[in-house]
N, C-alpha and C positions, 0 to 999 in steps of 0.2 A: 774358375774361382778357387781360392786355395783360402782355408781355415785352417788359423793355428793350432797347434795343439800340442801337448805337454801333460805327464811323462812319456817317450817311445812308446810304441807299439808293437807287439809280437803283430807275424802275419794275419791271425785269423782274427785276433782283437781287433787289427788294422779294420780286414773289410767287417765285422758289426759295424763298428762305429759308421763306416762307411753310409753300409745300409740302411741305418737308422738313421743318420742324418737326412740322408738323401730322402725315405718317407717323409721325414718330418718337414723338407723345404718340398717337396712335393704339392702337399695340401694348400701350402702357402704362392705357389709360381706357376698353376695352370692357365691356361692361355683366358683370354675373356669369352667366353659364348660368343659367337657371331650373332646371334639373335641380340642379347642385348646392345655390342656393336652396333646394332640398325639401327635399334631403336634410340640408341644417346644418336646418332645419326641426324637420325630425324626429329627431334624432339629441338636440337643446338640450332640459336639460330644467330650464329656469326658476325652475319650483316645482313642490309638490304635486299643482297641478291638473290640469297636463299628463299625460296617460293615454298609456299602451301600445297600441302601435295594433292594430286588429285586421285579422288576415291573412284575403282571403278568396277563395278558389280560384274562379276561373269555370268550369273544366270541372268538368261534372257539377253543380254546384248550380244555375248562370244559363244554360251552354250546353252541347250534346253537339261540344265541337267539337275539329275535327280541323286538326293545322298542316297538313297537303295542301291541302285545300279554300282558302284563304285563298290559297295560294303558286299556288295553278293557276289561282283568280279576276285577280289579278294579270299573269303572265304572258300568258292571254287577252286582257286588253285593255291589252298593251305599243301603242306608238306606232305603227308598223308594220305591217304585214302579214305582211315578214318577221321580224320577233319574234314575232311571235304565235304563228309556226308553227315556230320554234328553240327557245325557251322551251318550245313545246308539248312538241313533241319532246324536250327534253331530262327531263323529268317525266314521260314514259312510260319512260324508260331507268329513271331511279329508281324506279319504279314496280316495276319487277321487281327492283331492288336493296334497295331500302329495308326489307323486314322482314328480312335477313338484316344490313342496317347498326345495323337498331332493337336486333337480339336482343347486336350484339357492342357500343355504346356509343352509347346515345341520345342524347349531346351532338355527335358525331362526326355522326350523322344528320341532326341539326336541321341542325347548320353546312352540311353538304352539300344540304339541301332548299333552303332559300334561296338557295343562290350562284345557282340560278335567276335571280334578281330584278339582279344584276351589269348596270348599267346602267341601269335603270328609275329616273326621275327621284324625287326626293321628293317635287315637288310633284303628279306623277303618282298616286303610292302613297297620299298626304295623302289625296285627291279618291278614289280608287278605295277605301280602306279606309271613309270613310265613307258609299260606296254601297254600300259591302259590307256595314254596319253595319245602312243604311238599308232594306234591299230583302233581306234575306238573312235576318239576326242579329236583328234586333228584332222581325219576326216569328214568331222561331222561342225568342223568350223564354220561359223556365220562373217561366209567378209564383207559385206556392209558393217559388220561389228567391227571388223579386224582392221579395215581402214580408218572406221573412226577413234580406232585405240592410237593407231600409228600417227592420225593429225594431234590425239592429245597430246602425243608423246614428244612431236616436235616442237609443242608450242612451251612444255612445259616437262623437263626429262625424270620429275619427282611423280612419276604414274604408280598407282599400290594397287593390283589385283584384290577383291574383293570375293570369297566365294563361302558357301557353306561346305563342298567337298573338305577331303583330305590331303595336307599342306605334301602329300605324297604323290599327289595327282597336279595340284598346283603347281610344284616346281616345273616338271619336263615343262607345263603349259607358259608359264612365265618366263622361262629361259627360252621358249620357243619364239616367243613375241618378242626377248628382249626387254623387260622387265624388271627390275632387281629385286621389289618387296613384294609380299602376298602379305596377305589379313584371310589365314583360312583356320580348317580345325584342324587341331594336334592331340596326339595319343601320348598318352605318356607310357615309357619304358622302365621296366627294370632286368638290368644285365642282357641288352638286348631284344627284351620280348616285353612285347606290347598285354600291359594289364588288364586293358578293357577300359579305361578310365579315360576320359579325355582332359585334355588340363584347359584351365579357365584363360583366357573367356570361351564360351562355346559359341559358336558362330551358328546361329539358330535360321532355319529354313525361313525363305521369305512368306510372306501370305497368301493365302486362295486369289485375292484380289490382285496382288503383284503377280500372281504366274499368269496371268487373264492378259491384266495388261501390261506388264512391263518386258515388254516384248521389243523392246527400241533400240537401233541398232548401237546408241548415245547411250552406252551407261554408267554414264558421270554423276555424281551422289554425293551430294553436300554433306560437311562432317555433321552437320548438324541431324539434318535429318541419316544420314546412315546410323546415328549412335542411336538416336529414337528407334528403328529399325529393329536394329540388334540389341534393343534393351538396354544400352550403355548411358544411358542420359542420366542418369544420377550419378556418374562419376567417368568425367570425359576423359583422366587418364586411363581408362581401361583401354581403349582406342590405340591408344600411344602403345603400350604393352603389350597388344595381340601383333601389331608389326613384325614383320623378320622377314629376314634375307630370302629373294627366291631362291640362293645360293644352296646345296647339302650341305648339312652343316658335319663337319667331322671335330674331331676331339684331339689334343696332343696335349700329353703332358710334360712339363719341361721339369727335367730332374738339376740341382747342379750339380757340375764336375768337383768333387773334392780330393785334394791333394795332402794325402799326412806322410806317407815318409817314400813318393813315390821320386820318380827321377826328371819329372816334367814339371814338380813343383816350381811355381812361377817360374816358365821357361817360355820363351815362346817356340817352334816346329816351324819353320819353312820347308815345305817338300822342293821349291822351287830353289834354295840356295845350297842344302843338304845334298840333291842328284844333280846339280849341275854340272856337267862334264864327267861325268860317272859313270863307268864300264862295266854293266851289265851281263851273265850270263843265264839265260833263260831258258830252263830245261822243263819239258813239255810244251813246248809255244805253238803246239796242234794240236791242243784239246779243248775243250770248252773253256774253259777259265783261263786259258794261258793266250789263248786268242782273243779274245777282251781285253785281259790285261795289256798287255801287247800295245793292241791297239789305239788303248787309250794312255799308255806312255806315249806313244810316236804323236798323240794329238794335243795332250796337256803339255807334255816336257821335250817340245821342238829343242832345246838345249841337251838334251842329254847326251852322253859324251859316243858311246856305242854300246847298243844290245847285240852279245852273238847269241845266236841261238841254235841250240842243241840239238839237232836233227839225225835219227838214224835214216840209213839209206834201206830202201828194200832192193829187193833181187835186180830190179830194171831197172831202179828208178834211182837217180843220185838225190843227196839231201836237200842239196839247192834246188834243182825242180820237184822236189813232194813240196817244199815251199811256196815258187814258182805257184804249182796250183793252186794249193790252197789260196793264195790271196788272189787270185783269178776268179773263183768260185764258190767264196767264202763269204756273203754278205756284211762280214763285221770288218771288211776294209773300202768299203762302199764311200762312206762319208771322209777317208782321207785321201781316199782318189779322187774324188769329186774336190775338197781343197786343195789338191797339188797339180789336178789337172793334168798336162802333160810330162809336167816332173817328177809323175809320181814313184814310177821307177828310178829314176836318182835319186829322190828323197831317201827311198827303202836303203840305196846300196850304200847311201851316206851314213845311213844310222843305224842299217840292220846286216851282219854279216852272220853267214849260214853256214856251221860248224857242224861236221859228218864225226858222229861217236854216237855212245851208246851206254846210255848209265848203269844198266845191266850187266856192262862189263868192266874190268879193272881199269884203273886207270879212265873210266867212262868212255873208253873206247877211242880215245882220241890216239891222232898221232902224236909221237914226243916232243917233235919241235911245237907244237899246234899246244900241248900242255904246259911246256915251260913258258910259253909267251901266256897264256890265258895267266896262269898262276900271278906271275909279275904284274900286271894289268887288271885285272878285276880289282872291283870295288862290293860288288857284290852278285852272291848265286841266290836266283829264286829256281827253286824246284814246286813246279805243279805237276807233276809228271805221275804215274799210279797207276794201278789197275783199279779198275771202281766194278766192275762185275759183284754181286754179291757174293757168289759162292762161285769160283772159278777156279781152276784146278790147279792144283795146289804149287804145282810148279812153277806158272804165271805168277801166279803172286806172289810167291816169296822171292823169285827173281826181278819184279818191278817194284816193289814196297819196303823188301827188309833186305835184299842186297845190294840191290841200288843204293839206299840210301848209305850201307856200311862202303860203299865206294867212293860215295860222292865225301863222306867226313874224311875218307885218307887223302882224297884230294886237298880240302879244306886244310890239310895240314901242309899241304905245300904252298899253298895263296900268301903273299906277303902281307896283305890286308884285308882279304875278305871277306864277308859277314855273310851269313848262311839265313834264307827266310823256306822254312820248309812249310809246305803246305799239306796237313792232314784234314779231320775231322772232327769237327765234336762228338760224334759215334764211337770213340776209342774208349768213351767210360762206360760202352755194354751194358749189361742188364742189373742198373739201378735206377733207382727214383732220387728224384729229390733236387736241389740246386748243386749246378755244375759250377766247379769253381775252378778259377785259371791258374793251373795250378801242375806242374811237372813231374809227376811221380817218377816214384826208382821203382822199378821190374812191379809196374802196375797189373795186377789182372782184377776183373769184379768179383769175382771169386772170394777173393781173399784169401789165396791158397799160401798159407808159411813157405819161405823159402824155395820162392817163384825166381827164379833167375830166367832174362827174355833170350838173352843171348846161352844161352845153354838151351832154352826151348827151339830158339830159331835152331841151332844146331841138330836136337832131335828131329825136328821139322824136315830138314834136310837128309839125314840117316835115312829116313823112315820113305822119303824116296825115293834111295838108292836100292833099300830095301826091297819096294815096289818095282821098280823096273824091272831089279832081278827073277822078283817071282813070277813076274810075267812072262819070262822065258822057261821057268820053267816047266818040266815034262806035266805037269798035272793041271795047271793052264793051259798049255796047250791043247791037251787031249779035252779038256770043256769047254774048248773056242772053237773044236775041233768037231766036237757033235754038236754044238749050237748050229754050227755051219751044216751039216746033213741034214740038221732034222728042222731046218728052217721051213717054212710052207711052199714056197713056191720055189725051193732049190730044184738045180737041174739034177734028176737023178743017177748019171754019171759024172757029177762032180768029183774030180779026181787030177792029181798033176799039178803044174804051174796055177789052175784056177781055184783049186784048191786052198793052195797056198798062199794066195794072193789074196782070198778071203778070209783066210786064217790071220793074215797078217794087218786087214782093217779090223778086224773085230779085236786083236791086241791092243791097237790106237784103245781103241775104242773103250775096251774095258779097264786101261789104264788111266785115260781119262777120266771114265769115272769114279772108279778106287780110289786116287787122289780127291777128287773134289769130293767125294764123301767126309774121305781120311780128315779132309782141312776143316770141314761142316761141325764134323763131329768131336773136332780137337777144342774146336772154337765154341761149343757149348760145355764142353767140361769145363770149361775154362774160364764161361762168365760172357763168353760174346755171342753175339744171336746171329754172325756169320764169319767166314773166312776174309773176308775185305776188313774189316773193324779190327781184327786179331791183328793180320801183318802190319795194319797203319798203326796200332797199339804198342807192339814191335818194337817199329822203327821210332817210334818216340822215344821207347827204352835207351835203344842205344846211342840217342841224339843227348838221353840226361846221363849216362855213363862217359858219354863222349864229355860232358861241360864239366863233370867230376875229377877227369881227369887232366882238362883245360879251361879252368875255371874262366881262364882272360877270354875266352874264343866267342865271337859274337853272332850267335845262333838264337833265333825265335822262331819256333811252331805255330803256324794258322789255324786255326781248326774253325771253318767255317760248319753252319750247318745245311740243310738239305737247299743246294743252291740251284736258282730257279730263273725265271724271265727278268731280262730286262728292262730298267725302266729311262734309262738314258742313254747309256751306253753301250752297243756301237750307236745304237736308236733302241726308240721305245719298243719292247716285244721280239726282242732276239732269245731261241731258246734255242738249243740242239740237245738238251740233256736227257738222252731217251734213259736211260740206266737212274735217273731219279724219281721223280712221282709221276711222270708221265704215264706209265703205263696202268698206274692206279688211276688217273683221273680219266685214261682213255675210260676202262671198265667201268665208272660212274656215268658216262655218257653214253651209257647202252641200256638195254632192258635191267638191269642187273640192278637191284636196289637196298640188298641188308649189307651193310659195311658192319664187321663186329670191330668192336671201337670202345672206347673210354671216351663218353663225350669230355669232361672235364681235362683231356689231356692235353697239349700244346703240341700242334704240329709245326718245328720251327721251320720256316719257308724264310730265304733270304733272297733277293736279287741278286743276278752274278753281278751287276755293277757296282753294286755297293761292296761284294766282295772283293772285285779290283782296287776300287777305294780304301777298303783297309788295308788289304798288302801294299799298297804306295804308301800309306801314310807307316806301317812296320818297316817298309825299305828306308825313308827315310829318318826312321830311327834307329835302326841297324846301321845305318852309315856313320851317324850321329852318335854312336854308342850311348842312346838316352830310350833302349829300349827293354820292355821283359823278357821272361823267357817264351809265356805264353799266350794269345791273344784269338778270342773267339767271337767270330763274325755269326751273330746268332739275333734273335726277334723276342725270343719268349721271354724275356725281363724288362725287356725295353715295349714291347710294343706285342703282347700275346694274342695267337688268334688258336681257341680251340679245336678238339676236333671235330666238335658238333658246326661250331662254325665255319668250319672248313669244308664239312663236308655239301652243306647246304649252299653255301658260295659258290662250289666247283657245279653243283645241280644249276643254278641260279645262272652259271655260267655257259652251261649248256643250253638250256631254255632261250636263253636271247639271240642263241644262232640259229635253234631249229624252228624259232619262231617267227625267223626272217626266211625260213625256206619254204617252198611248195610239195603238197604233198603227204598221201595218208601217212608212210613211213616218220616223218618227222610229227607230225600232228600225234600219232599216238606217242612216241618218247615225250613229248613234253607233261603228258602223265606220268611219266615214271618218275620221280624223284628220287634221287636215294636218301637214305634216313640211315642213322648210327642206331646199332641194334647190337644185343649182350652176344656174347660166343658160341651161348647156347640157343638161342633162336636162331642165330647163322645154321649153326648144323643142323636143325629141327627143320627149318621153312627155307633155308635157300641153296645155295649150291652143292653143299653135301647132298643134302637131303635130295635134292632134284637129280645130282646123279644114281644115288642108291635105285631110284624109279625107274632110269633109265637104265641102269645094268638089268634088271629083274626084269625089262621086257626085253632088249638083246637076248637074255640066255633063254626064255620063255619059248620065243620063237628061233632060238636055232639049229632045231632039228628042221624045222622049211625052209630058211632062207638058206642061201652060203655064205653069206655076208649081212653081217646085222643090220637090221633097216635103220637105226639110231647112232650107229659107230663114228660121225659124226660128231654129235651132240656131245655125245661123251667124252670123247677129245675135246670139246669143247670146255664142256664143264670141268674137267679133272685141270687145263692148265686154267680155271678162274682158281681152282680150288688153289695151285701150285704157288698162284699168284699172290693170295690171299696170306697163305703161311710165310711167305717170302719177307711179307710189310708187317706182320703183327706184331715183331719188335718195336717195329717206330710208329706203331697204332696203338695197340691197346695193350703190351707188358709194359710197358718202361714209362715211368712220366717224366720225362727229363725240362729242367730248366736249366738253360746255358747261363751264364753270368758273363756279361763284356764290356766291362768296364776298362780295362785296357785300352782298346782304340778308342770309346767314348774321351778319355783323357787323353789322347792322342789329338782325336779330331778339334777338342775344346781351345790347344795350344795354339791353332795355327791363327797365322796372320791373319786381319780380317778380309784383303783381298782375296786371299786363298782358299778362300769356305767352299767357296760356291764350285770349286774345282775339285777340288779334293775331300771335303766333312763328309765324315760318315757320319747321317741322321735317319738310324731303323725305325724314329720315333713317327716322323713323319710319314711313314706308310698309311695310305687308304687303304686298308684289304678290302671293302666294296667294291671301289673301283679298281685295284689289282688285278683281284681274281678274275671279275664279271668283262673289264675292259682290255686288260693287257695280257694276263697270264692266260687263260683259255684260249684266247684267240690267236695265240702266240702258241701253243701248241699245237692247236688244231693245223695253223699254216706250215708248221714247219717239224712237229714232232712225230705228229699222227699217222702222216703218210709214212714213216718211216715203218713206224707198228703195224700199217696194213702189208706193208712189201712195196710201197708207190714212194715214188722221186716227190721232192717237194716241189712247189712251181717252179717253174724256170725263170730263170733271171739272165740277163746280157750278161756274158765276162767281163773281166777287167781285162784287159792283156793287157801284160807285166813281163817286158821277156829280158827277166833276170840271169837267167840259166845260159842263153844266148850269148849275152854281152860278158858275163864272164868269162864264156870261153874266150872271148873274139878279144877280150885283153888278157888272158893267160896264154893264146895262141902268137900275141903281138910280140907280148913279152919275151918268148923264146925264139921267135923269128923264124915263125911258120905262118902259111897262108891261111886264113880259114874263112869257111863260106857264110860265116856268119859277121865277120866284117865291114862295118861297114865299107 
């Protein structure tokens, strides 16, 4: 959508205006309620064919059930321990009240059974009602009911469930039968958490006389007498209004795309006629994001002209077979080998060729001839390539982040046409609050330090390890790696010689390595960042906007996705390998372990890696297109936020429905532990701190007895939760960042309408309910977790792919030698 607008705009006025528009058509373009959807549904009657629906009572035909049971399932497993036991207790009070509420006005009753649940989230209730459904209710089916529901159903496909429970418990049951509306009770929410309050109509317990006898396995129930029933006969549309979807009902709000002085102003974006025949060079295409991406170019854009990709070789192993394997034993080329079937090795060699260099070094390591031809030929370079370690030693990272990329722009000067799409972070704006805006600063730090120059940092950076290496040779290092080494515990006491020295010379590795990843930890908080990964991708952003300063025509955009996580379509649903993002926090929520210190109010932005391939396709074919920004951020928290308290209780919520499928006390007791967001200061008072401090004081108590501490263990234990904890408390509880992405939203608005479905990036449509509870957990669990234990994930068949092979056996033709790989 594009609105006029008159006079120009400076940038920042640009995006108010933006913003404020965009609230304002906001309030005016949310989607309809699915509930009322049903109900104009069923109320519309077209023509003749449309039938009168049939009403059909669950208690007594499908269940014997009681609103207590349901309201006390619930309250038992609130979040807490103290809920569990206020809630409990408050349902024993009723317990002696309730048949004397039942006898003077059962709607008065109902209301008051439920205010129990006053605060218990929805997405809590969602997940508990259908394990209540699961473990409870479906085994305790009546089918003599269950048949006679299934002949209502064929004779007449407008069947509407009927029950006093909660419309939380009715759904799994109606979707279970196949059912699409319920007529049950509903709680009303604010900001996710249930008030206590039920909204009208209240669907009131049937009578003493009905529990007696309506016991039939037929429980079909005329509107007439149902409304008598439920009290409804003075006004039969109330009937019609308690209706709704067995469906979950979720929420989107549709913002629109406004365009004031951007470059996509009524334009239209084809990705499909922008890369067609388009020469690719893709440097990282073995990392997580580059192997998606990847993947999902070779399946949307069968036309694309050729992707080389930028592989360095290790010591054995050549570039083309590290590739070779990996699509061998990579599940994210599963689904194009399965379409190409026995071609699928010719497809690859058709549209993917396997380039040996190294962006880490000049020239990216390539050979000359191999560089002049890329140069002439490309269309465009993506770089997903990085070190992501948080804090990794210093050398690493400025040789993969901040001198890679100073390589890869003086290549860029030699490409006759090619456009640069670098992939960073949203993390590079460090430790501030507030809305992130897309936007390329010059020698940025969070700091705000005057007269920050990055490329004079990155140079100190570098000094200052030269520095380091030196002093580690020298005489007074030495001589203190030198008595580390003697006065170790279990050294040999004629340690001396060659053995000596051979020890002296790991413990140099050694303390060199950490010197530096200190050095980088500690540069990067003077500095304004909350680690050494953020600094150098911050860096390399400087010298990308020094680079455009200096080559204003040169067509480079920045990605800066944020913490990118499970898949939701592409390779398939629940592809994750990202052990270096929150995998490792959400494994620790799935243990005993239960105070997270936290800012519930803060926005943990979780993106899918598919949606992130979706925005760099649709930035690539704006970069080719020259109709693109400088900066573009693949982020949630503006579009579609989910906090931390909600996050954190989703990841628990997510746990609970696996341990609650398994056998066994071990799993039965964690489904009590929930974790809850708790302040900094309770963390170190009641949880990990604190539990270590206990455990140091009985090691050193008793180790004049032992020779070894009986808890030294635990300790270990605890100290790396603790390690763990400070590692994330930038992106927990310092910083409240909100990403701004508006960018590819206006991106994705442009494209053709055949195109959407391919390519739209829509953060907006995210379920986190079912994200987190069905894709994202369980997508760890299979494929991240064994990684964090030390265990292989399950096995899977290879592909054989014998790329590696067939290349020799036509490089070997070509020169007119035999080889055994010929066929």
């Amino acid at each position: 959508m594009s609105l006029p607008f008159s006079p120009p705009l400076n940038a920042r006025e640009e995006r108010a205006s933006f913003l404020t528009t965009a609230f304002l058509f906001a309030r005016s373009t949310m989607l309809p309620n699915p509930i009322e959807s049903a109900l104009t549904t069923t109320r519309r009657q077209p023509d003749a064919t449309v039938r009168e629906p049939v009403f059909w009572r669950v208690e007594g035909s499908l269940l014997n059930l009681t609103a207590v049971r349901p309201v006390g399932f619930f309250a038992w497993n609130a979040q807490t321990f103290v809920e569990r036991w206020g809630r409990r207790g408050a349902m024993g009070v009723l317990a002696i009240a309730r048949p004397f509420l039942y006898a003077t006005n059962r709607v008065f009753a109902t209301r008051l059974l439920h205010a129990v649940l006053r605060g218990v989230s929805r997405d809590r209730l969602d997940l508990l009602g259908e394990e209540f459904f699961q473990y409870f209710l479906k085994p305790r089916l009546r089918q003599p009911g269950v048949e006679k529901l299934k002949e209502a159903m064929a004779a007449n496909d407008n069947v509407i469930l009927v029950s006093q429970g909660l419309d939380h418990i009715m759904r799994p049951l109606a979707n279970y039968l196949g059912v699409e509306c319920i007529i049950s009770n509903r709680l009303d929410f604010r900001d996710g958490r249930a008030t206590g309050r039920l909204l009208e109509p209240v669907i009131r317990p049937r009578g003493a006389l009905a529990k007696i006898t309506g016991r039939e396995a037929d429980g079909r129930i005329g509107r007439d007498l149902l409304m008598r029933n439920l009290g409804f006969a003075n006004d039969p549309e109330i009937l019609n209004r308690a209706i709704q979807p067995a469906r979950r009902p979720t929420t989107k709000v549709e913002l629109p795309v406004v365009h004031f002085n951007s470059r996509m102003k009524g334009m239209q974006l084809s990705v499909r006629a922008a890369l067609h025949g388009k020469h690719i060079l893709l440097i990282g295409g073995t990392g997580f994001i580059g192997k998606v991406w990847l993947a999902s170019i070779l399946e949307d854009l069968p036309e694309i002209g050729r992707i080389y990709l930028l592989v360095r070789r290790n010591r054995t192993t050549t570039a083309l077979e590290r590739f070779e394997r990996i699509v061998e034993e990579s599940p994210v080329f599963e689904r194009l080998a399965e379409q190409h079937g026995e071609r699928f090795a010719d497809f690859l060699r058709e549209r993917v060729e396997v380039v040996e260099g190294d962006i880490s070094k000049p020239g990216l390591g390539l050979a000359p001839e191999m560089r002049q031809r890329l140069s002439s030929a490309l269309d465009l370079i993506v770089n997903s390539s990085g070190l992501t370690d948080f804090n990794p030693d210093l050398r690493d990272a400025l040789a993969m982040n901040v001198r890679a990329t100073s390589y890869l722009l003086e290549f860029l000067k030699l490409c006759k046409r090619a456009a640069l799409l670098h992939l960073s972070t949203c993390y590079v704006i460090g430790r501030r609050d507030g809305r992130v805006l897309e936007e390329l600063p010059k020698n940025f730090t969070p700091a705000g330090i005057a007269g920050f120059d990055a490329e004079k940092e990155w140079q100190s950076l570098e000094a200052l390890i030269r520095e380091t290496e030196a002093r580690a040779e020298s005489g007074d290092v030495t001589s203190e790696l030198r008595s580390n080494a003697l006065a170790k515990e279990h050294a040999a006491k004629d340690l001396h010689g060659a053995a000596l020295d051979n020890q002296i010379r790991k413990n140099r590795v050694r303390w060199l390595r950490q010197t530096l990843t200190d050095a980088g930890t500690r540069r990067a908080g003077e500095l304004g960042w909350p680690n050494t990964y953020t600094l150098t991708k911050s860096l390399s952003e400087s010298l990308i906007r020094n680079f455009l300063d200096r080559s204003p025509d040169a067509a480079i955009a920045v990605v800066r996705p944020s913490i990118v996580e499970t898949s939701i379509g592409q390779p398939f649903l629940g592809w994750n390998e990202g052990v270096n993002t929150s995998a490792s926090l959400s494994y620790l929520l799935g243990t005993l372990f239960r105070q997270l210190p936290t800012t519930e109010s803060k926005c943990l932005d979780l993106i899918p890696v598919d949606l992130v391939c979706r925005g760099m396709t649709l930035v690539s074919a704006a970069l080719v297109t020259r109709r693109h920004a400088r900066v573009y951020q693949l982020a949630t928290s503006v579009a579609n936020p989910c906090d931390m308290r909600r996050s954190i209780e989703l990841t628990g919520l997510g746990h609970r429905k696996f341990y609650r499928a398994q056998d066994g006390l071990h799993h039965r007791l964690r489904l009590k532990f929930d974790a809850i967001p708790v302040s900094k200061t309770r963390y170190e008072n009641f949880s990990a701190p604190a539990q270590r401090a206990i455990v140091q004081a009985i090691n050193r108590s008793v180790q004049p007895i032992f020779d070894r501490p009986p808890l030294a263990r635990q300790e270990r234990e605890l100290e790396k939760v603790i390690k763990l904890i400070a590692l994330f408390e930038p992106f927990i509880l310092h910083n409240d960042h909100i990403f701004e992405a508006a960018n590819v939203e206006r991106l994705s608005a442009a494209l053709p309408e055949d195109e959407r479905a391919s390519f739209g990036y829509d953060a907006r449509s995210l379920d986190w309910w079912d994200y987190w509870i069905n894709v994202h957990i369980p997508a760890l669990r299979k494929w991240c977790y064994p990684l964090i234990e030390g265990r292989q994930p399950e096995a899977r068949p290879r592909i054989h792919v014998p790329l590696a092979a067939r290349s020799e056996a036509i490089a070997a033709s070509a020169a007119g030698t035999p080889s055994a790989a010929t066929p």
